[in-house]
ZADOMAR-650641 format. One record per residue (C-alpha): residue number from 1; residue in three letters; y, x, z. Coordinates in steps of 0.1 Angstrom, whole numbers. Example, Ala and Ser with C-alpha at 12.3 -4.5 7.8 and 13.67 -1.06 7.14 Angstrom:
residues 2
+-----+-----+-------+-------+-------+
:   i :  aa :    c2 :    c1 :    c3 :
+-----+-----+-------+-------+-------+
:   1 : ala :   -45 :   123 :    78 :
:   2 : ser :   -11 :   137 :    71 :
+-----+-----+-------+-------+-------+
end
This chain:
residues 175
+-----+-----+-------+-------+-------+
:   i :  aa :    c2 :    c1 :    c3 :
+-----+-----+-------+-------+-------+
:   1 : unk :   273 :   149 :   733 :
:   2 : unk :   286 :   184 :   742 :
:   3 : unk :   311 :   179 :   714 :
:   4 : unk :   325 :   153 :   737 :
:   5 : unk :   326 :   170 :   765 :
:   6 : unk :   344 :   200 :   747 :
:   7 : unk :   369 :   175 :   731 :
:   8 : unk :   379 :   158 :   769 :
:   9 : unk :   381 :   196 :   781 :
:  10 : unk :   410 :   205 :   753 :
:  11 : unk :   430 :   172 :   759 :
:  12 : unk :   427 :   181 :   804 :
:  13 : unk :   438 :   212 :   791 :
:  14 : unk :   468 :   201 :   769 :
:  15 : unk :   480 :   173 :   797 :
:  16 : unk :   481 :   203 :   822 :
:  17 : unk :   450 :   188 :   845 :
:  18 : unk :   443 :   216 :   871 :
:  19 : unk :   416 :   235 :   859 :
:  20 : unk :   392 :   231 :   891 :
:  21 : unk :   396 :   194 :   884 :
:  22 : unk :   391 :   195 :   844 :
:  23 : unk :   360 :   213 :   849 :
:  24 : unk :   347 :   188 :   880 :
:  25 : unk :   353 :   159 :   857 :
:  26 : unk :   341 :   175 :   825 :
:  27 : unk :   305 :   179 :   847 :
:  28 : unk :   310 :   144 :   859 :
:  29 : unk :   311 :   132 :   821 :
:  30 : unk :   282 :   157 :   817 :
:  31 : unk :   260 :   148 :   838 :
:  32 : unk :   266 :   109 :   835 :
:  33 : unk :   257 :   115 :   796 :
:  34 : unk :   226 :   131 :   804 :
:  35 : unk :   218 :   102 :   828 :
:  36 : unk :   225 :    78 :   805 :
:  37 : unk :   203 :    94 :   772 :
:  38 : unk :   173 :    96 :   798 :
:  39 : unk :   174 :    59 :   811 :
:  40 : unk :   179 :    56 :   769 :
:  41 : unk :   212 :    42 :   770 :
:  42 : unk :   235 :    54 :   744 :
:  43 : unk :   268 :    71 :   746 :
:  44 : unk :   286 :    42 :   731 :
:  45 : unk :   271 :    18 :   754 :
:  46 : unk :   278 :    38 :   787 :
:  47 : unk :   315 :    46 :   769 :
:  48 : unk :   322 :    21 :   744 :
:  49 : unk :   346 :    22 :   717 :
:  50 : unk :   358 :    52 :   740 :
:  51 : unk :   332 :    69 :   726 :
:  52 : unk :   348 :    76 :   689 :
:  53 : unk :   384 :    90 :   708 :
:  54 : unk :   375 :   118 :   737 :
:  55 : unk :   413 :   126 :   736 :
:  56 : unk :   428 :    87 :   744 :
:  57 : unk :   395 :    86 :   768 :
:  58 : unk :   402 :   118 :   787 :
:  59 : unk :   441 :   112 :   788 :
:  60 : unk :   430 :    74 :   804 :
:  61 : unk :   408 :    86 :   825 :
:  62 : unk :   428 :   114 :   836 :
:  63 : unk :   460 :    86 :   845 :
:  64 : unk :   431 :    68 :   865 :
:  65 : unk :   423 :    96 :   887 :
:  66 : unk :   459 :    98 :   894 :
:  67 : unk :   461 :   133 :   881 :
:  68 : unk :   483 :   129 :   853 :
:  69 : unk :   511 :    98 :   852 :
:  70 : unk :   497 :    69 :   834 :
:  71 : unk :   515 :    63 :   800 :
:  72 : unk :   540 :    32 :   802 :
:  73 : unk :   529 :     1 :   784 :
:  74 : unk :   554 :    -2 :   761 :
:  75 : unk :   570 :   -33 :   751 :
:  76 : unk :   570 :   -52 :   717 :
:  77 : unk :   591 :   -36 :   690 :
:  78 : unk :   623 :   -61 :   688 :
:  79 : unk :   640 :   -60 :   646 :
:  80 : unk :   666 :   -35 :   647 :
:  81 : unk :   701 :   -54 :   642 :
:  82 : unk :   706 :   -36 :   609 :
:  83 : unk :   675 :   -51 :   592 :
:  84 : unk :   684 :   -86 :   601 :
:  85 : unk :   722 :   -76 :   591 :
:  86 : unk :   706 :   -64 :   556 :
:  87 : unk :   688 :   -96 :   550 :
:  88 : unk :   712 :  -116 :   563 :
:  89 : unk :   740 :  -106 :   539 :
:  90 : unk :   711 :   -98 :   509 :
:  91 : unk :   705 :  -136 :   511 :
:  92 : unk :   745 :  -144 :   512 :
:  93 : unk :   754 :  -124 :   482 :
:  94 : unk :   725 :  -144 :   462 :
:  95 : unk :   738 :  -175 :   470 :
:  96 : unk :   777 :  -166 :   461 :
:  97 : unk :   767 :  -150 :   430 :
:  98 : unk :   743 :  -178 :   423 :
:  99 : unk :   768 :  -206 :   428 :
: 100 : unk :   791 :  -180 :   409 :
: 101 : unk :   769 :  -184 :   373 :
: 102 : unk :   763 :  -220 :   382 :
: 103 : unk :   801 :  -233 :   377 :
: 104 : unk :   811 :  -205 :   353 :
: 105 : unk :   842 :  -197 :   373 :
: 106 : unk :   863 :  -176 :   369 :
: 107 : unk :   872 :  -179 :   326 :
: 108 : unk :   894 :  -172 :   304 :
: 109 : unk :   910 :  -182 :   275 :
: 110 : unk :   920 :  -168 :   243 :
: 111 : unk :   941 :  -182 :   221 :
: 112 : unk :   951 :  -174 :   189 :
: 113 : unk :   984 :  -190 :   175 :
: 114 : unk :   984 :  -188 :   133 :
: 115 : unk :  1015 :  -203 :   116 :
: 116 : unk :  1013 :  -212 :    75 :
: 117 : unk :  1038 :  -226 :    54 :
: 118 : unk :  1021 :  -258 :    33 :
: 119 : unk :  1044 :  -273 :     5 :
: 120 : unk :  1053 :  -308 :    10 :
: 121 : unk :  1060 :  -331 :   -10 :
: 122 : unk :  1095 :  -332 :   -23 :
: 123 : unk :  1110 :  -315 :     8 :
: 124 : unk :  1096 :  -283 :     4 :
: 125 : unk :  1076 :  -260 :    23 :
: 126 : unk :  1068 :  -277 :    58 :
: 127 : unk :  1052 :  -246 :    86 :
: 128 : unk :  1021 :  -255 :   104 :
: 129 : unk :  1010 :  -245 :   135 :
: 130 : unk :   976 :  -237 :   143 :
: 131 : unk :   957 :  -232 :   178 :
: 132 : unk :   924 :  -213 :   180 :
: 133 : unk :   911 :  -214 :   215 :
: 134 : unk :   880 :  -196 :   227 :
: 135 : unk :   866 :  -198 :   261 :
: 136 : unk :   844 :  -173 :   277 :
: 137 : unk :   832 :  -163 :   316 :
: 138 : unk :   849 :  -130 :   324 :
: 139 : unk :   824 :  -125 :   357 :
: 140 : unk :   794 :  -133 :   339 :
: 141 : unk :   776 :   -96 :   333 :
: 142 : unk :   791 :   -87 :   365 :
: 143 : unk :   775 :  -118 :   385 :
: 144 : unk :   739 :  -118 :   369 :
: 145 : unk :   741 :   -81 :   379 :
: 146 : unk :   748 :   -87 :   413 :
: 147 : unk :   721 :  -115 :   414 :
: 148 : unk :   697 :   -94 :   400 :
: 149 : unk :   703 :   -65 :   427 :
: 150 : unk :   706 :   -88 :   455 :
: 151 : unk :   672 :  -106 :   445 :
: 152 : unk :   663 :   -67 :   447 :
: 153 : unk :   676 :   -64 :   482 :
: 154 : unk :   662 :   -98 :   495 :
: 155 : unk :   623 :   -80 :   485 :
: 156 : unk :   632 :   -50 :   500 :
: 157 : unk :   640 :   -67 :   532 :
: 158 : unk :   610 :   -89 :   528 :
: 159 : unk :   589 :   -55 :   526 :
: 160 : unk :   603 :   -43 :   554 :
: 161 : unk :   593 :   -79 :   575 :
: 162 : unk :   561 :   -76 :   566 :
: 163 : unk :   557 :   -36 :   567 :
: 164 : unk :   572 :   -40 :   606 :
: 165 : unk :   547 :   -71 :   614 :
: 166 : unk :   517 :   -47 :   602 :
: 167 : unk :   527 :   -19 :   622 :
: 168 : unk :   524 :   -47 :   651 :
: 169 : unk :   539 :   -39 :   684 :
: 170 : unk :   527 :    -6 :   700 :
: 171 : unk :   504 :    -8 :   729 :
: 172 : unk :   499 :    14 :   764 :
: 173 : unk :   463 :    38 :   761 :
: 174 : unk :   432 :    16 :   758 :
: 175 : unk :   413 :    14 :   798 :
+-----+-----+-------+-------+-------+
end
């Protein structure tokens, strides 16, 4: 448990605790340790989950004492406004290209115009006019692209919701 001791002693040190005061509470910790193995009472019991993090139990323990300010609790993480801007217009520009391919506008025609000259009966040659028209989405390629890469954008944003929820709000040092 000496390791423990030594631990606590580095993080007083780094936090700037006094040394007369470091070493006071390092022999506290110490001796309380020693205590607690002879009454057969483990570490983990007298310390709890403490125990498996001397520097977060020192630094607490130090703010308790008064000797160092205690850390601020700090609040839950709000969504930064860009992340709800993203998926906000990630899910708009699906829906406009979507409706886009779904009525096919805008299009365009082609139309091809061939003139022949049939003969006729006894009047000779009579010219006939013919109309070829072909129909075809101009935006098409350009609209499943921009579905496709805003379907893209719509999972990246969900990653990022889910990524921020796991990373859960930060919390103030454990007591």
């Amino acid at each position: 448990m000496s390791d423990f001791v030594e631990q606590c002693r580095r993080e007083w040190k780094r936090l700037q605790v006094p040394d007369p005061l470091a070493e006071e509470m390092a022999a506290d910790l110490a001796s309380d340790l020693r205590e607690a193995e002879a009454e057969g009472v483990s570490a983990e019991e007298l310390l709890g989950r403490s125990v498996f993090d001397p520097k977060t139990f020192a630094a607490s323990w130090a703010a308790e004492r008064g000797i160092i300010p205690a850390a601020p609790e700090r609040r839950t993480r709000r969504r930064p406004l860009v992340l709800v801007a993203f998926t906000a217009v990630s899910a708009l520009v699906v829906f406009v290209s979507a409706l886009a391919l779904a009525t096919g506008q805008p299009q365009a025609s082609i139309v091809a115009t061939t003139r022949s000259h049939r003969p006729s009966a006894p009047a000779g040659f009579v010219p006939t006019t013919r109309h070829l028209v072909a129909q075809a989405s101009l935006a098409a390629p350009v609209e499943w692209i921009l579905l496709v890469l805003a379907i893209l954008a719509l999972g990246f944003a969900a990653w990022l919701w889910t990524s921020w929820n796991r990373s859960g709000p930060t919390r103030g040092l454990p007591a």
